[in-house]
C-alpha positions as CSV (number, residue, x, y, z in Angstrom):
1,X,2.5,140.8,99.1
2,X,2.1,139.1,102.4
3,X,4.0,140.8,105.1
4,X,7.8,139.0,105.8
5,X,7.2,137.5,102.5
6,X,10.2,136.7,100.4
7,X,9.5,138.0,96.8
8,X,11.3,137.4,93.6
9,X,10.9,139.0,90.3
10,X,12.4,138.3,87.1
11,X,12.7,139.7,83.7
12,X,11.5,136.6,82.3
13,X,10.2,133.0,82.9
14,X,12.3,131.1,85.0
15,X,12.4,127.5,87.1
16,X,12.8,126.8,90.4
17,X,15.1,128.6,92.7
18,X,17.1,125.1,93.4
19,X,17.6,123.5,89.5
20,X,20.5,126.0,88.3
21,X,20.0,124.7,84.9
22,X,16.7,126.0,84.4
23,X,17.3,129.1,86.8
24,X,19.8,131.3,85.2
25,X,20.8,133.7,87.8
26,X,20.5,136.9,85.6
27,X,17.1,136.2,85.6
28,X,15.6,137.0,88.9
29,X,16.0,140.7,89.3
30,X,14.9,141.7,93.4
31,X,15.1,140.2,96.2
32,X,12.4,141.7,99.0
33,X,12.9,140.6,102.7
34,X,11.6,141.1,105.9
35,X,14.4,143.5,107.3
36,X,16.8,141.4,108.8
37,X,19.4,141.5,111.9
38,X,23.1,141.0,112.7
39,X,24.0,139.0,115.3
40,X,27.9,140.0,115.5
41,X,28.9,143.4,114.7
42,X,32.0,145.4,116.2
43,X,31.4,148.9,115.8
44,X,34.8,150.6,117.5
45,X,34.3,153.8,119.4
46,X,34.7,157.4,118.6
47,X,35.3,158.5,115.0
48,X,35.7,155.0,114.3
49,X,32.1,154.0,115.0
50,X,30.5,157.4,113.0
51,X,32.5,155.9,110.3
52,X,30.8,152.1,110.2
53,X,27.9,152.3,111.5
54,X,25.4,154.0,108.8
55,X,26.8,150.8,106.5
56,X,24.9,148.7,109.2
57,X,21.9,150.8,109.9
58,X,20.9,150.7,106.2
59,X,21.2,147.0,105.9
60,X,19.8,145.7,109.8
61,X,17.6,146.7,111.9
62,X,19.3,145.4,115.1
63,X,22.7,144.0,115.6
64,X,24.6,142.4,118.4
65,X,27.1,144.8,119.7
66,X,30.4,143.1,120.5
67,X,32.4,144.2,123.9
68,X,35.5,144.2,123.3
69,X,36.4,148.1,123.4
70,X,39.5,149.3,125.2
71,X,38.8,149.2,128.0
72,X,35.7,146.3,127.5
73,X,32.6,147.1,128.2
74,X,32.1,144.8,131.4
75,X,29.2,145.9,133.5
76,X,25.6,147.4,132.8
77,X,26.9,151.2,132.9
78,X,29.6,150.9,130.6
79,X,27.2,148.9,128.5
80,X,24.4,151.9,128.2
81,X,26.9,154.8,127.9
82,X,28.2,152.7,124.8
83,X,24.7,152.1,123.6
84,X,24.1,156.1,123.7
85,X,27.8,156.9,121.9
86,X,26.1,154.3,118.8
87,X,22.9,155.8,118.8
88,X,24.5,159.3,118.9
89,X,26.6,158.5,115.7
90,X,23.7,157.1,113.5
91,X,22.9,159.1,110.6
92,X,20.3,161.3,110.6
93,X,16.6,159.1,110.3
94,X,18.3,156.4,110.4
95,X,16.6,153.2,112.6
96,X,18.6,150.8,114.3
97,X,18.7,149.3,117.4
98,X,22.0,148.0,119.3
99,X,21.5,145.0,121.3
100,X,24.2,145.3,123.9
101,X,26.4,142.5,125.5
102,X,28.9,142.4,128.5
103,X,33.0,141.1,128.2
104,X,33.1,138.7,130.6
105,X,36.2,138.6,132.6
106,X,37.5,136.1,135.4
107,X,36.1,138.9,137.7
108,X,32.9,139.1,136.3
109,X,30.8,138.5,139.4
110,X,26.9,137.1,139.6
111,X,25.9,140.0,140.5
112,X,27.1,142.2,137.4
113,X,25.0,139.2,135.4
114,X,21.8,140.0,137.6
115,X,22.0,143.7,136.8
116,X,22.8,142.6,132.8
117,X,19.7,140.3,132.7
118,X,17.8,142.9,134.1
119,X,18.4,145.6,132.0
120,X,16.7,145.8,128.7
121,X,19.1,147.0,126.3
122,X,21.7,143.7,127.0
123,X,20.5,140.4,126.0
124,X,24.2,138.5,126.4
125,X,27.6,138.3,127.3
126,X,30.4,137.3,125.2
127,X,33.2,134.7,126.1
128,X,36.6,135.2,124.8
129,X,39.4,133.1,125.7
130,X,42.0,135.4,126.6
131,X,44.6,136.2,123.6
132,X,42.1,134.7,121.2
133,X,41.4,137.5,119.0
134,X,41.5,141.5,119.1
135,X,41.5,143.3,122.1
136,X,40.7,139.6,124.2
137,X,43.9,140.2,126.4
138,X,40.9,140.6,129.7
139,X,39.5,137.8,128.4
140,X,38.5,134.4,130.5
141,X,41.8,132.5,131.0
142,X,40.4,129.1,131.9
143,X,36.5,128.5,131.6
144,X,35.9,127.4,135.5
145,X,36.7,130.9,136.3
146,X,33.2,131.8,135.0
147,X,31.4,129.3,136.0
148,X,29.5,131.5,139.0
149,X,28.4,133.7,136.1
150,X,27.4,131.4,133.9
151,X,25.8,129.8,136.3
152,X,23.8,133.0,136.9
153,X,23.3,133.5,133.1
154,X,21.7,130.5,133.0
155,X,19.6,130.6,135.7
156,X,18.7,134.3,134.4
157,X,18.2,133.8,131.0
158,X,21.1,136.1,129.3
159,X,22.7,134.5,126.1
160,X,26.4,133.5,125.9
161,X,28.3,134.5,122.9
162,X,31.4,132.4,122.2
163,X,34.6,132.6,120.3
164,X,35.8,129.1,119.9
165,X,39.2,128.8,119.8
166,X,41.6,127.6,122.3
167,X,44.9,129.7,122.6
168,X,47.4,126.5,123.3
169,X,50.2,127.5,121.1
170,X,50.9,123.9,120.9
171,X,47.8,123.5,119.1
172,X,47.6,124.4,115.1
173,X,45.9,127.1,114.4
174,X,43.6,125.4,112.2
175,X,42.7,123.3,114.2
176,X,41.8,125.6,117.5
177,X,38.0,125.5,116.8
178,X,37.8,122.1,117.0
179,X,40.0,121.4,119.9
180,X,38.0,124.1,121.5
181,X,34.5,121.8,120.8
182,X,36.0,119.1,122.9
183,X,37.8,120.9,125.4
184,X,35.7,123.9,126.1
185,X,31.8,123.9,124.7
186,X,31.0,120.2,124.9
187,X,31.7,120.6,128.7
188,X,29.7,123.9,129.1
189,X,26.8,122.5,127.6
190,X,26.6,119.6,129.8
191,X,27.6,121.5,132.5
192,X,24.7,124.0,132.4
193,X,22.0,122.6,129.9
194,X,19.6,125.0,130.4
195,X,21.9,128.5,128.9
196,X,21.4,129.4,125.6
197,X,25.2,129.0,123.8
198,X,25.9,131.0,120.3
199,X,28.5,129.4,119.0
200,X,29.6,132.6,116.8
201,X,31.1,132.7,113.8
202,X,31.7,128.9,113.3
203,X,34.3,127.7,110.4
204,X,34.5,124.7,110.4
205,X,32.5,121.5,109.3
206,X,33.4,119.6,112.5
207,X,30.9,123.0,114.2
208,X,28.9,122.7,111.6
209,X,27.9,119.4,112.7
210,X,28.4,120.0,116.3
211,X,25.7,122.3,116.1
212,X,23.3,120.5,114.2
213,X,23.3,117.6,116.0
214,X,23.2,120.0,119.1
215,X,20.4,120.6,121.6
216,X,18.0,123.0,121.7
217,X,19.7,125.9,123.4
218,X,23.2,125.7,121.4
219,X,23.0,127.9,118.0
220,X,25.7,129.0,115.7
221,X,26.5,132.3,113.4
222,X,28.1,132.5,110.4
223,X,29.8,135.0,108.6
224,X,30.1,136.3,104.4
225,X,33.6,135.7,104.4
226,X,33.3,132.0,105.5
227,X,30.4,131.3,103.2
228,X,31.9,133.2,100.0
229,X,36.1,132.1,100.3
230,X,38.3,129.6,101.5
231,X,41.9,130.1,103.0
232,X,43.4,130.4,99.5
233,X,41.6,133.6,99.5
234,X,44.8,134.9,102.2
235,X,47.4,133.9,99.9
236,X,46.2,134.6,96.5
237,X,49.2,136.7,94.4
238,X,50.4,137.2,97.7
239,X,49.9,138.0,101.2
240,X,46.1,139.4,101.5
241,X,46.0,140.9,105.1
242,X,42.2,142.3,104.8
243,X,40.6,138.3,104.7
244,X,42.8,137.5,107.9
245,X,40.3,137.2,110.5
246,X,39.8,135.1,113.7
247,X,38.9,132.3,112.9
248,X,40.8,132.1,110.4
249,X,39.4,130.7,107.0
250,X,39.5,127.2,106.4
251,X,39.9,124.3,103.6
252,X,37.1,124.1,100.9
253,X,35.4,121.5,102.1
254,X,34.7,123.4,105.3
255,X,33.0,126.4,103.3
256,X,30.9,123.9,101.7
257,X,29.8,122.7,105.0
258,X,29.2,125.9,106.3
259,X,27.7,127.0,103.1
260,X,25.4,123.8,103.6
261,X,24.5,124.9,107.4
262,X,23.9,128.4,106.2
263,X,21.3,127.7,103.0
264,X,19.8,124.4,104.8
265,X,16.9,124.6,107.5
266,X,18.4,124.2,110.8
267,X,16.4,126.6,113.1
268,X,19.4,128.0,114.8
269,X,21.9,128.7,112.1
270,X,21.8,132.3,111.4
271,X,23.3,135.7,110.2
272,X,26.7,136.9,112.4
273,X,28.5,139.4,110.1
274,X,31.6,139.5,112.6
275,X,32.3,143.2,110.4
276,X,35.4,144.1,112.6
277,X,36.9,147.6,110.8
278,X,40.9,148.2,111.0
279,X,42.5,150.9,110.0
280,X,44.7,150.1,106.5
281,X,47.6,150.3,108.6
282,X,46.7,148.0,111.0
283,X,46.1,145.6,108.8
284,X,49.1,146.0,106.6
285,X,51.7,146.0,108.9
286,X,54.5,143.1,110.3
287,X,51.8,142.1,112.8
288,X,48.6,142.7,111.2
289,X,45.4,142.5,113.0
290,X,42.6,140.1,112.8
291,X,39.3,141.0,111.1
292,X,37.8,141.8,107.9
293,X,35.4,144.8,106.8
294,X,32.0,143.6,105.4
295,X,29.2,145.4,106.9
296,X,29.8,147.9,103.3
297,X,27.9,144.8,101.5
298,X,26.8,142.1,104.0
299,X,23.7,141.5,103.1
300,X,24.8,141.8,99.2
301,X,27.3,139.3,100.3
302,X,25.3,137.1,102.0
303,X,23.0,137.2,98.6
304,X,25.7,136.1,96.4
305,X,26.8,133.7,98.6
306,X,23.1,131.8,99.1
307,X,22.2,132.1,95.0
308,X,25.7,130.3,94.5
309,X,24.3,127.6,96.4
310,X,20.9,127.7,94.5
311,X,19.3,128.8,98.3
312,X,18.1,132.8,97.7
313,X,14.5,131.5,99.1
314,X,16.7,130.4,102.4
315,X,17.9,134.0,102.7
316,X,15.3,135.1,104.6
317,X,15.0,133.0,108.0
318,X,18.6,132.9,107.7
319,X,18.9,137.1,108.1
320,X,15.6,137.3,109.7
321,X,13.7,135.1,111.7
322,X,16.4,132.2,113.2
323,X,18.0,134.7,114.9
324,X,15.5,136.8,116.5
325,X,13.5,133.3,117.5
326,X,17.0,132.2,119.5
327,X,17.4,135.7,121.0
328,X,13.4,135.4,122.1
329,X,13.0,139.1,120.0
330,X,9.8,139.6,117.3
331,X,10.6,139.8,113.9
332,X,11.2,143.0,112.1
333,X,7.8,144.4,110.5
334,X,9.7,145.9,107.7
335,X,11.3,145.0,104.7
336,X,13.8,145.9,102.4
337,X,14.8,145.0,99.2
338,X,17.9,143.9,96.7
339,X,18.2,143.9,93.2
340,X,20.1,142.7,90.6
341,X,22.9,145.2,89.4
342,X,26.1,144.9,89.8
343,X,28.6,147.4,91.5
344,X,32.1,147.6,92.1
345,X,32.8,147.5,95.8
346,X,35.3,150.4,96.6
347,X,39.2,150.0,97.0
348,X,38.9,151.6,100.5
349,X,36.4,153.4,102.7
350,X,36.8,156.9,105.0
351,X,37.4,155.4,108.8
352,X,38.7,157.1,111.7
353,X,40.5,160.6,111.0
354,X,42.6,160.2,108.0
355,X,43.0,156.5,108.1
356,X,41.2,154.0,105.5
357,X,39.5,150.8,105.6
358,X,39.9,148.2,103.0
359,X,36.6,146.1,102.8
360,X,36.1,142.6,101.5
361,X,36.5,141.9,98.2
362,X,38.0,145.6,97.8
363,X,37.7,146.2,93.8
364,X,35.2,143.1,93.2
365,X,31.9,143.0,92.2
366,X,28.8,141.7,93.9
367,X,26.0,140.9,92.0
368,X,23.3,142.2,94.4
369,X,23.0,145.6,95.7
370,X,20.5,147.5,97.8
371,X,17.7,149.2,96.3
372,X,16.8,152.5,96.9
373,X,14.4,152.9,100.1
């Protein structure tokens, strides 16, 4: 086998990954892959974060550690004493690296940028529009207020991680990713064409296609849930608070275009779990919050997700390589692999103390698992 190879076995004779009729799923049986990376990931803090973060380190070798702790993790030495607490929690011979990012805050000076791009263990800085999702109340409340950092990421080569939604309460909430194209990221990129942009965890088809047709330095993650479900998925015999998330999911025809983006060969189109872990109660409660479980199964997820779509050979650069290209990072040497067996994924998960998580697709099965190291 040729090193980063994708391999596929099967039981029997089959056709070609992309003509379902002559390629019964059942009948490729593993899945090997150059190891790949998550470019979103909360991980929480404390007992939380010893809870969730083995379920990463056995599926990624990197991921992109999101900020947005209480309080955030805005400068370089809240960053690296954050970076120590993950590391500190991995299981034992475990290997993972956390690739740290800043919160970036309407205070959030050039200066704290310069000593970001400068340190080795942060390769970004995340933009949330304040309100706009968990824990974003010290977010940016109007994008000029950042523009002397970003000018300085720019200029210094740090990434900018965005959540695109505007907070308007006039505006449906639907609708707030694309508003946000027109009112916020459109402008940016003209603005300052030479930072790199992630537009993260995009939903819609409208992103889809902004980012497509984008330049150069704009990319775009995308997550299992927004691949594998549409917005029925939230109201399905009920009220389903554990697929709430922020974004919220969208119409069909906007999971087929993200599905489309996803399985297709855009260069900059890649892996951004968004695994954001809330206790049961937190989720179940008159004012639930936003963000669903996955890192239990992502790469699984991501699996079933890309076969549906007759695209397992796209898996790879997807998880792999697109990211680590935008992010300027080598690709992993190693590899791991997936096989066909199906397994129930668990009705809830130990989390912090006594509380549970509830993951996604709590009692469902996946098709794919991990194999054995």
């Amino acid at each position: 086998m040729i090193k980063g190879m994708t391999v596929i076995t099967s039981a029997r004779p089959c056709g070609t990954l992309h003509d379902p009729v002559q390629t019964p799923a059942a009948c490729m049986q593993t899945l090997t892959l150059t190891r790949p990376d998550d470019f979103h990931l909360h991980l929480r803090d404390g007992s939380a974060l010893a809870a969730v973060v083995g379920d990463s380190a056995r599926r990624f070798a990197r991921a992109l550690i999101m900020p947005n702790l209480t309080p955030p993790v805005t400068n370089v030495d809240r960053a690296l004493a954050y970076r120590e607490r993950i590391l500190a929690a991995l299981p034992e011979g475990a290997s993972f690296e956390p690739l740290m990012t800043l919160y970036l805050t309407d205070a959030t000076t050039p200066a704290v940028i310069r000593a970001a791009a400068a340190c080795e263990h942060i390769v970004g800085a995340k933009y949330y529009p304040a309100g706009a999702t968990t824990h974003a109340e010290a977010g940016v409340t109007a994008p000029e207020k950042i523009y002397p950092a970003l000018e300085q990421m720019a200029a210094s080569g740090l990434v900018l991680e965005v959540h695109g939604e505007v907070t308007d309460p006039q505006v449906d909430i639907f609708d707030r990713e694309s508003v946000f194209i027109d009112a916020v990221l459109a402008p940016l990129l003209q603005r300052y064409p030479g930072l790199k942009i992630v537009f993260e965890h995009i939903t819609t088809a409208q992103a889809a296609e902004f980012v497509l047709q984008g330049p150069g330095t704009l990319a775009a993650t995308i997550t299992p849930q927004h691949l594998l479900y549409n917005r029925n998925a939230l109201f399905r015999g009920g009220l389903r608070p554990h697929y709430f998330c922020r974004p919220v999911l969208k119409r069909e025809a906007h999971r087929r275009a993200l599905l489309d983006a996803a399985t297709g060969s855009h260069p900059r189109v890649f892996l951004g779990t968004d695994s954001a872990p809330h206790a049961r109660g937190a989720k179940e409660s008159d004012c639930g919050c936003a963000g669903v479980y996955s890192a239990h199964g992502a790469l699984e997820l991501y699996a079933q997700a890309f076969e549906e779509a007759g695209a397992l050979d796209r898996l790879e650069d997807f998880a792999a390589r697109r990211g680590a290209a935008f992010y300027g990072l080598p690709v992993n040497a190693d590899t791991l692999t997936l096989q066909r067996e199906d397994w129930t994924i668990p009705a809830a998960l130990p989390f912090a103390g006594d509380e549970e998580v509830v993951p996604l697709n709590a009692g469902g099965i996946c098709p794919w698992s991990l194999a054995p190291a």
